[in-house]
C-alpha positions in Angstrom: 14.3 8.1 -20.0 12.1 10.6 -17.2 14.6 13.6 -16.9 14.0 14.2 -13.0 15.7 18.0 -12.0 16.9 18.0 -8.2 14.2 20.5 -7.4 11.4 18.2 -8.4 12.7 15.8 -6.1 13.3 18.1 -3.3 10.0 19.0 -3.9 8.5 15.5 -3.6 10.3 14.9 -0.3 8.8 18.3 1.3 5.6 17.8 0.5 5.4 13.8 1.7 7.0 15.3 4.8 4.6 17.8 5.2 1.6 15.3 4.3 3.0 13.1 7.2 3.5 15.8 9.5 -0.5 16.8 9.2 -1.5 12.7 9.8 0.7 13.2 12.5 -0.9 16.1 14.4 -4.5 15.6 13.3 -3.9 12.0 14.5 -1.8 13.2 18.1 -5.3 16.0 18.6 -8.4 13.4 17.5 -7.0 10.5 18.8 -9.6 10.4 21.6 -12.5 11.2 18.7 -10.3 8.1 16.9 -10.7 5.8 19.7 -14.5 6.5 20.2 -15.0 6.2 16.8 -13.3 3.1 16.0 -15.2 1.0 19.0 -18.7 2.2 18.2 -17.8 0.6 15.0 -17.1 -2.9 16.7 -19.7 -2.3 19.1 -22.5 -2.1 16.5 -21.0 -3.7 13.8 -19.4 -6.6 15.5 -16.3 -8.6 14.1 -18.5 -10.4 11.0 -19.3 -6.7 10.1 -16.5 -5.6 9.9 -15.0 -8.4 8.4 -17.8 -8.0 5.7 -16.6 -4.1 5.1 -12.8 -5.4 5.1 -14.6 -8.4 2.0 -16.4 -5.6 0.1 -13.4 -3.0 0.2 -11.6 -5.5 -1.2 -13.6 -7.1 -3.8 -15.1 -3.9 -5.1 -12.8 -0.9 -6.8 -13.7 1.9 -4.1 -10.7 4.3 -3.0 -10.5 3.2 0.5 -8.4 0.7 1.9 -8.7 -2.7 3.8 -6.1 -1.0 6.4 -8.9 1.3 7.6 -11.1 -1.7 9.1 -7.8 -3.1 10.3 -7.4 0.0 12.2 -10.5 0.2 13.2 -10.6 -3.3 14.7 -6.9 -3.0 16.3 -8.3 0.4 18.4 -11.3 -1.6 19.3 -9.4 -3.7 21.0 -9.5 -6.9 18.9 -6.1 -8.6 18.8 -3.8 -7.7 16.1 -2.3 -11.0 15.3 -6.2 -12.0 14.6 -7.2 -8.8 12.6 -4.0 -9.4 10.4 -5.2 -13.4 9.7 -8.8 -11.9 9.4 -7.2 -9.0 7.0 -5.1 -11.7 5.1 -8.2 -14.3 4.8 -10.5 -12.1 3.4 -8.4 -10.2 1.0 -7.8 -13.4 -0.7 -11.4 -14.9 -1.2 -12.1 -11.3 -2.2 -9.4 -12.0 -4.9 -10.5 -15.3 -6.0 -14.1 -14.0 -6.0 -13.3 -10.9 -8.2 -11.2 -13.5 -10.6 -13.9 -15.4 -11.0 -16.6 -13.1 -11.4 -14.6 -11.4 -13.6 -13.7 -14.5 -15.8 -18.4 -15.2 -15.7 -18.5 -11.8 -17.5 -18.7 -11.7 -21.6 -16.0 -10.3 -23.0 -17.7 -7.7 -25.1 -19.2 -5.4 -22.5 
């Protein structure tokens, strides 16, 4: 059994606090910087490009997350009830497509 003091807790919960409070503010002062950024992305990418980065974030082990093109796409302007069908569609192709590719592969590698 993980002997967990009171303090370590305490500590856990003031440091998540703190971690949101900083999204918080540096999200509250860019948010303008945000807004700009996330519809150049549409704008040049389009919805099949970003669609694409939401495929290869899922498919490939990287350290971002598919809920940074959803972002993206919801501050474009592009309706949320379509980016979360989009999100939902292309996470699980990506799935069946890493299965698969990962079930082609020898099993001595």
């Amino acid at each position: 059994m993980i002997d967990v003091t009171r303090k370590e807790i305490l500590s856990l919960v003031l440091n998540l606090l703190v971690f949101l409070l900083v999204l918080v503010v540096f999200g509250s002062f860019f948010e303008a910087e945000i807004n700009w950024f996330a519809s150049e992305i549409i704008t040049r990418m389009g919805i099949w490009g970003v669609l694409f980065g939401m495929f290869t974030v899922e498919l490939l082990p990287t350290p971002l997350a598919v809920g940074f093109w959803m972002y993206m796409a919801i501050e474009a302007g592009i309706s949320p009830t379509l980016v979360g069908i989009a999100g939902a569609a292309v996470s699980l192709i990506a799935t069946w497509m890493g299965y698969f590719l990962g079930r082609m592969m020898p099993a001595t590698i």
